[in-house]
C-alpha positions as CSV (number, residue, x, y, z in Angstrom):
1,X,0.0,0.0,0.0
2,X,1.5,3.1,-1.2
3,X,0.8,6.6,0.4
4,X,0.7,9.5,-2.4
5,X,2.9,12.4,-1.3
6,X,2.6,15.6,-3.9
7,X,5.9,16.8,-5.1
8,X,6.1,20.4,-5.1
9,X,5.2,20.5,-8.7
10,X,1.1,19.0,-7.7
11,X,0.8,21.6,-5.1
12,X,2.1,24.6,-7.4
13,X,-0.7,23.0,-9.9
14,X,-3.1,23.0,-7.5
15,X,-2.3,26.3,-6.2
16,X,-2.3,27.7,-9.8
17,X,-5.6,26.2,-10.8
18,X,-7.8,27.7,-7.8
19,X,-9.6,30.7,-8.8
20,X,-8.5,34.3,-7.1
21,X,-9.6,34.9,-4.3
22,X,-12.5,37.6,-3.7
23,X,-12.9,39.7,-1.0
24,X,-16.0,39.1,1.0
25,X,-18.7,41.8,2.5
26,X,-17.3,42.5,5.7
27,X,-13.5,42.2,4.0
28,X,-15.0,45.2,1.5
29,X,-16.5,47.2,4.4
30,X,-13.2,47.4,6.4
31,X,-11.5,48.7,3.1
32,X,-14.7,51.4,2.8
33,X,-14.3,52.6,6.4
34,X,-10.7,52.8,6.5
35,X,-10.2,54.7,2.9
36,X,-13.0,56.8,3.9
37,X,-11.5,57.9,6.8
38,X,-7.8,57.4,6.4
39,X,-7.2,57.8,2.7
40,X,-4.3,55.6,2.9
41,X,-1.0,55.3,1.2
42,X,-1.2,51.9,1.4
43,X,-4.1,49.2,2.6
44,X,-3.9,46.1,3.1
45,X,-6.6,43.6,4.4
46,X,-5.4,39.7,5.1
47,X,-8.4,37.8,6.0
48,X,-7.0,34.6,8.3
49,X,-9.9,33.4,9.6
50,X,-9.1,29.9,7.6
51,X,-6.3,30.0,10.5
52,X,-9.0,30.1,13.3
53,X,-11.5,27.4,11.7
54,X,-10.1,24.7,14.7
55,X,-10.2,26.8,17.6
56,X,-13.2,25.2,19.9
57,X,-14.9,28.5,20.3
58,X,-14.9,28.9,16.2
59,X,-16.9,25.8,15.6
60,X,-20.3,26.1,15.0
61,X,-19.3,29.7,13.4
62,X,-20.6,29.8,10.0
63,X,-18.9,33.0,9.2
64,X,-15.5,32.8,7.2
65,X,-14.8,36.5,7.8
66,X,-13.8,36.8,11.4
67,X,-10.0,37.3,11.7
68,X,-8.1,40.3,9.9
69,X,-4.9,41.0,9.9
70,X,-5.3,45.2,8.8
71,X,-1.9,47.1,7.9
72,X,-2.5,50.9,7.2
73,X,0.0,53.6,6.0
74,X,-2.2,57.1,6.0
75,X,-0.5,60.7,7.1
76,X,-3.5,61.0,9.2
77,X,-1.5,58.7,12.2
78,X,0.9,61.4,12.1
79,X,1.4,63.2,15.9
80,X,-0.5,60.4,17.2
81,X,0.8,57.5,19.1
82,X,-0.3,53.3,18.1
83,X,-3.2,52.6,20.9
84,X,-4.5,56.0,19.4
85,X,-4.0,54.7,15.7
86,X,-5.7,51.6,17.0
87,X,-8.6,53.0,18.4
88,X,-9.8,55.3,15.8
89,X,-9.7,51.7,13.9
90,X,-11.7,49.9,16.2
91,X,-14.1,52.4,16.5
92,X,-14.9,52.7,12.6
93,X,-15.3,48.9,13.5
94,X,-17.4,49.2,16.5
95,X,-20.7,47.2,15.2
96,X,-18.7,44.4,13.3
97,X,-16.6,44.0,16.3
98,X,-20.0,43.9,18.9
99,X,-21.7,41.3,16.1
100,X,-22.7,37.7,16.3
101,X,-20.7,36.4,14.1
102,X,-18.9,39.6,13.1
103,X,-15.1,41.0,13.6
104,X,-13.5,38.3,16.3
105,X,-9.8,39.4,16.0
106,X,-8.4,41.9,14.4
107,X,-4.1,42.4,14.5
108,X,-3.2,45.8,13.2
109,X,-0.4,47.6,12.2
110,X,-0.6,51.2,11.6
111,X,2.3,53.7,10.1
112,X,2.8,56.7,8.8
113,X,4.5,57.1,4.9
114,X,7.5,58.2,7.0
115,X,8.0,55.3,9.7
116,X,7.3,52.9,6.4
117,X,10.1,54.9,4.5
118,X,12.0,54.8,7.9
119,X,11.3,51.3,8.2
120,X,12.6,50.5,4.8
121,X,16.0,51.9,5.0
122,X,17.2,49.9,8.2
């Protein structure tokens, strides 16, 4: 009895030959809120909730859009410290984070153009 391990090649197939991924509603809204607010240099949205699936509290939860990962570059963060940055975040997410089945985690990181372009040259 043989057991079939993929070579890297079957996985890269399989990987190719998935369709592209597409953001879902609450995925959209946190981009909406944010852009509206922040008008960011840069945004981007991870959704790991796959991650999450075999955590006890998560089963039952029919959602698949419950863990973000946000990271934010806007001049808006500028002057002001992270648990500030964070806040204003959370509170454009104040109903999808007070949901049944809504926002369960969300990990942020939050820069200015500056600390990215900081950042970059270390």
């Amino acid at each position: 009895m043989s057991i079939f391990k993929p070579t890297l090649l079957t996985v890269i197939r399989r990987i190719s030959t998935q369709s592209p991924r597409v953001a879902g509603p609450i995925e959209k809204l946190i981009e909406e809120r944010i852009s509206k607010e922040l008008a960011p240099t840069s945004l981007k949205i991870i959704n790991e909730s796959h991650m999450h699936r075999h955590h006890a509290p998560m089963q039952g939860v029919e959602s698949t859009e419950i863990h973000f990962c946000v990271k934010v570059v806007s001049d808006k963060f500028a002057g002001t410290t992270m648990i500030k940055r964070h806040r204003l975040i959370y509170g454009l997410l104040a109903n999808e984070m007070k949901a049944e089945n809504g926002i369960h985690a969300l990990a942020l990181e939050t820069k200015t153009p500056a600390e990215t372009e900081k950042q970059a040259k270390q």
